[in-house]
Phi, psi and omega in degrees: 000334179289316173327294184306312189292317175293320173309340181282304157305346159304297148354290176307315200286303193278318165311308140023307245231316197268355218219084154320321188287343184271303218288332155282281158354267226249021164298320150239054173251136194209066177200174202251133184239110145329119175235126171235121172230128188032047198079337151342142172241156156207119184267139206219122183238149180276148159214080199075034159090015169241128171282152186281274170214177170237136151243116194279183203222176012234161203227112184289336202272349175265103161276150222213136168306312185195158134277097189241139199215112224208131170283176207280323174325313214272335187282304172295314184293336193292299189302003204261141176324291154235162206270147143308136174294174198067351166259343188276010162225182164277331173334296201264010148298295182353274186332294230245024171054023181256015180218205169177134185241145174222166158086177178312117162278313227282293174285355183287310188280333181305338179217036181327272212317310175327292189301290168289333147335295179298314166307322200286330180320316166352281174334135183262142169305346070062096149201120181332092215265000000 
């Protein structure tokens, strides 16, 4: 399964790449975000609101801005065409204890919007009528 989340978050950094509106959003966000699924590490760095790279972990030697760590059930339910509540923000891991934010809170809100966009890039497009 790790091989799939990183090929995935790779997946995102290119849609990524296509979204003018984000790619404005995160024109100054520059920083490396921790992602841990399910004990899993994936480093993930920005450059101007583009990913860089994804790197898996784990790793002591990589410094990371913020964190969000989240078991995997709850990233797939996050992922879902539409999501359930307490599954449709990073908020409602929090919220419902399937998650967890480390790290700068400062910078995380400072580029919120940015940031849950690109998670929600996930979400498969898919949706049933």
């Amino acid at each position: 399964m790790t091989t799939t989340l990183a090929a995935r978050f790779t997946e995102m950094g290119q849609m990524l790449a296509a979204k003018p509106h984000l790619l404005r959003l995160g024109a100054l966000f520059s920083e490396t975000v921790l992602i841990e699924v399910d004990g899993n590490e994936y480093y993930l760095t920005f450059h101007r609101g583009q990913l860089e790279r994804v790197t898996e972990g784990p790793s002591r030697q990589t410094p990371w801005r913020f964190a969000l760590r989240v078991d995997g059930e709850a990233l797939a339910k996050f992922w879902e065409p539409v999501p359930e509540p307490c599954f449709h923000d990073i908020f409602g891991f929090v919220k419902t204890g399937r998650g967890r934010i480390d790290g700068d809170i400062l910078a995380l809100v400072k580029n919120l919007r940015f940031f849950k966009e690109f998670m929600a890039l996930g979400r498969s497009q898919e949706v049933s009528a």
